[in-house]
N, C-alpha and C positions, 0 to 999 in steps of 0.2 A: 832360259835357253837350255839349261843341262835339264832340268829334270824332263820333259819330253823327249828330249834327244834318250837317256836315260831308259825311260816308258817305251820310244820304240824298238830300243834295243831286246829289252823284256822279248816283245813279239817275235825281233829275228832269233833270240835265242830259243825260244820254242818251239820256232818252226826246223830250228837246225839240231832241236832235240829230236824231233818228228822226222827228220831225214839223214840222219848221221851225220853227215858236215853242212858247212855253212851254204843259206839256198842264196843260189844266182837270180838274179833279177833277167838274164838272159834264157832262163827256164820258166816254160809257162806251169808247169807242175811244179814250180817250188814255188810262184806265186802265187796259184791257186792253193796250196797247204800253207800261207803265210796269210790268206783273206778269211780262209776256213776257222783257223785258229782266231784272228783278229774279231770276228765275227760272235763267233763261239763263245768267248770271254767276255764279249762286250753284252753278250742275252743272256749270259748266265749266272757268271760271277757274282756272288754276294754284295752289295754297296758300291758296285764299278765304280761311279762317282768319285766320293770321296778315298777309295782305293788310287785312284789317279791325279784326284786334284786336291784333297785335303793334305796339308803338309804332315801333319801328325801319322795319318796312317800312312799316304808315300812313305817319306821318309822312313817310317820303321817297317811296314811288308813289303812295301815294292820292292825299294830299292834294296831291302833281305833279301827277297827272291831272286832280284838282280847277281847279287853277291854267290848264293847258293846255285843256280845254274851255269854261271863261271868257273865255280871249282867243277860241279858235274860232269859238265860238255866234254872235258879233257878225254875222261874216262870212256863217255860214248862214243867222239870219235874212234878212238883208238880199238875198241873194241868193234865197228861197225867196219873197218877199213881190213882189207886182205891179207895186207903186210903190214906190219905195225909201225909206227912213225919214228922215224931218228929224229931226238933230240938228244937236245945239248945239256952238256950238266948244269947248265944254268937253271934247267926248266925243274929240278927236285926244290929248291929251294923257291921257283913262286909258288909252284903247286902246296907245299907247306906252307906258304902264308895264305894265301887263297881258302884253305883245307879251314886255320886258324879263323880267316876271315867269316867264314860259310857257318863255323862253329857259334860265332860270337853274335851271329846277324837275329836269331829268334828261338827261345824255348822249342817248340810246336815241329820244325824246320829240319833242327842242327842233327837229330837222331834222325831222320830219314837219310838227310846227306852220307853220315858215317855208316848207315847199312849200305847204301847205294854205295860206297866207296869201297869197301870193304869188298860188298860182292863180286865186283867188276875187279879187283884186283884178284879174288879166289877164281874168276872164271879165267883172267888174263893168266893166274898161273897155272889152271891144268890146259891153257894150251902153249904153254912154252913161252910167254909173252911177259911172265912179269918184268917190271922196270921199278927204278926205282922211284922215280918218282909218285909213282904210285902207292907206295906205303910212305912218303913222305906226306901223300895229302890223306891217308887215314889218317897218321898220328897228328899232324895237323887239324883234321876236322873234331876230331875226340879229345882234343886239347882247349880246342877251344869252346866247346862244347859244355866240357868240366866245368870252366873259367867261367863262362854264363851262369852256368847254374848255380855254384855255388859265391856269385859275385855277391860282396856286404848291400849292393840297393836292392836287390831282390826283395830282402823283407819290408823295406821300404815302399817298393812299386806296389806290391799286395798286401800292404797295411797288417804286414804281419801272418797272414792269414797262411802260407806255407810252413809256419814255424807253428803253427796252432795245431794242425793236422795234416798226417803225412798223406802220401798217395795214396793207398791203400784207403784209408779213414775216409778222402774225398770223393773215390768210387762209389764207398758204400754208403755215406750219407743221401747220396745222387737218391740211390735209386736203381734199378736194371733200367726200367721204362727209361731214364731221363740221360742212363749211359749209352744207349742203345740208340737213341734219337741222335747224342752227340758223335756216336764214331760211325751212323747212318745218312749225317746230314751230307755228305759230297752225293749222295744219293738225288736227294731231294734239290740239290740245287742244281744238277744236272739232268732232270727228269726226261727234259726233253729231249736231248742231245741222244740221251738213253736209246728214248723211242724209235728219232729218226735213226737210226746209225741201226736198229732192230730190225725196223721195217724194212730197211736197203740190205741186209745182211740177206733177210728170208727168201725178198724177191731175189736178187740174184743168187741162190741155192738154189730157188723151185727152177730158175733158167739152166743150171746150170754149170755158171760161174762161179769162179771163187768167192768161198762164202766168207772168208775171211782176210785182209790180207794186212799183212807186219802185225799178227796175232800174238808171237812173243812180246813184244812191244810196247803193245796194246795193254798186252795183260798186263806186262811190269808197270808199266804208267798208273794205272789202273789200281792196283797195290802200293805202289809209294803212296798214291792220295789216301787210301783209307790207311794207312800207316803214319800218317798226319793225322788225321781225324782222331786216329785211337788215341795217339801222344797226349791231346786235349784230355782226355780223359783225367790226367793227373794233373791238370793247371788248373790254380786255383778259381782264375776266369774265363770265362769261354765266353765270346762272340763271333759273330759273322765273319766281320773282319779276318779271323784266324781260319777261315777256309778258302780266302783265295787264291793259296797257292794249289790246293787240291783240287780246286774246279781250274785251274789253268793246264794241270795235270791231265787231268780228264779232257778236255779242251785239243789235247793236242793226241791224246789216245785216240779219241773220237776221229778227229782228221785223217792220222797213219793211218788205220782203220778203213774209211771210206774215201778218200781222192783218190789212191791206186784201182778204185772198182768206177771211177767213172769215165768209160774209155768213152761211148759215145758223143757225139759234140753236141747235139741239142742239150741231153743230159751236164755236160759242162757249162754249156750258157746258161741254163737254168741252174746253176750252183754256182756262177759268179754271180749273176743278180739276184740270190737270195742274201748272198753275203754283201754284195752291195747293198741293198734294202737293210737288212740286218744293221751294218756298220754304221746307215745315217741313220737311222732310227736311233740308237745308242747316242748317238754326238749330240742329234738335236735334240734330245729328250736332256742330257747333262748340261748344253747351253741351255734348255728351259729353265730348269731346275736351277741353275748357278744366277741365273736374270732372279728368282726367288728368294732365294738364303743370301744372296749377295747382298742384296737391300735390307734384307733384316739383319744380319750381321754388319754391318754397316750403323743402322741405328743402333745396336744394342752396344757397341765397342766405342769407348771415349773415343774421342777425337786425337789426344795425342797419340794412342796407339797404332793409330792409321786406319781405323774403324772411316773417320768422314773423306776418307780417298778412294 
């Protein structure tokens, strides 16, 4: 029950990344940028599968990611809203454990978080806005952060292999070719998203219309993800796995982006039934797939493990 509940929270919070506060179900444009997203992630994203239903990666990306857009969100409201929000002194002290939290949840992650934190409070102070709670969740997230990295199972989790060769050493053993692949991959795993979101920009320019709209946005999205990407560079492992947070990134750049450009209503129904097409496509291919591995996993797992249930 929690972890879906969990999983769909993920969704509302990046569609409330994509629209500055949280989207109403009584808005059909917060809907339509909560199917877009949903959609988006579900065609793109690296191993969606087992990113959603394996406990191993749940557990350590998702519900990170969960963690990491909880402390975010704060920042974005506050900066997307007119007047800045009174709170209560209560709210310095979650946002530093939140900060802590966000810091603690993944290597690849926890440095995007404390630039994003960081920035949004240097932008909140040159407009007269800073608060405190807001440098409670940098030193929060860069605390915990530290505490990740330099935690005694580290060497542990990587068989040593960070203690053998530093950052530096790991770049250039790579390779340029095989760095360049890795801080390119949100590239390639968004190819599409790329295209379509290309081809809709062009046509309404050659109409016209705005060719771009929540541009700023767009872009910073678009930069945290390859600012994840690069991080990988100094970990001693890299998989797939470790770019789902930057194609969900992308995922939701792509959306702010293109839902404000589709005023026409034909054009909107043809964008709710691609993303409905999209979203079952996604399910029933992960029910296929789980009717699969489920059986073989099942054989292959003793019986008292709960492998024959």
């Amino acid at each position: 029950i929690v972890t879906p509940l969990v999983e769909l929270l993920m969704f509302v919070q990046l569609a409330a990344l994509a629209l500055g506060r949280w989207p109403s179900p009584r808005r059909t444009d917060d809907a339509l940028v909560f199917a877009a997203i949903l959609a988006l992630v579900m065609l793109s994203a690296p191993q969606i599968g087992p990113m959603l239903f394996y406990r191993p990666f749940t557990g350590t990306y998702t519900f990170g990611f969960v963690i990491s857009l909880a402390f975010v969100l704060p920042y974005r409201f506050d900066l997307a809203s007119a007047e800045p929000r009174a709170r209560g002194w209560w709210w310095t002290p979650i946002v530093l454990v939140a900060g802590a939290a966000a810091g603690l949840s993944n290597e690849h992650t926890a440095p995007a978080c404390a630039a994003v934190a960081c920035i949004a409070a240097i932008v909140a102070w040159r407009r007269g806005r800073l608060r405190a709670w807001m440098i409670a969740g940098v030193a929060g997230v860069l605390a915990g952060g530290l505490a990740l990295y330099f935690a005694p199972g580290q060497a542990l989790r990587y068989d040593g292999l960070a203690a053998r060769e530093t950052a530096w050493q790991l770049v250039r053993d790579r390779g340029l070719r095989l760095d360049l692949a890795f801080a390119l991959a949100p590239v390639y795993f968004a190819r599409w998203r790329l295209l379509g979101v290309l081809a809709l920009l062009v046509a309404r320019g050659k109409r016209g219309g705005p060719a771009f709209a929540n541009r700023r946005l767009a872009l910073a999205l678009i930069g945290i993800a390859f600012a994840i990407a690069v991080t990988l560079l100094v970990s001693p492992k890299v998989g797939r796995r470790l770019y789902f947070a930057s194609a969900c990134l992308i995922a939701v750049a792509a959306a702010s982006a293109v839902v404000p450009l589709l005023a026409a209503r034909r054009v909107r129904v043809a964008a709710w039934s691609g993303c409905a097409v999209a979203i079952a496509y996604a399910l029933v291919t992960c029910v296929h797939t789980y009717a699969i591995v489920g059986r073989e996993s099942a054989v292959e797992q003793p019986a008292h493990e709960g492998g024959a249930h």
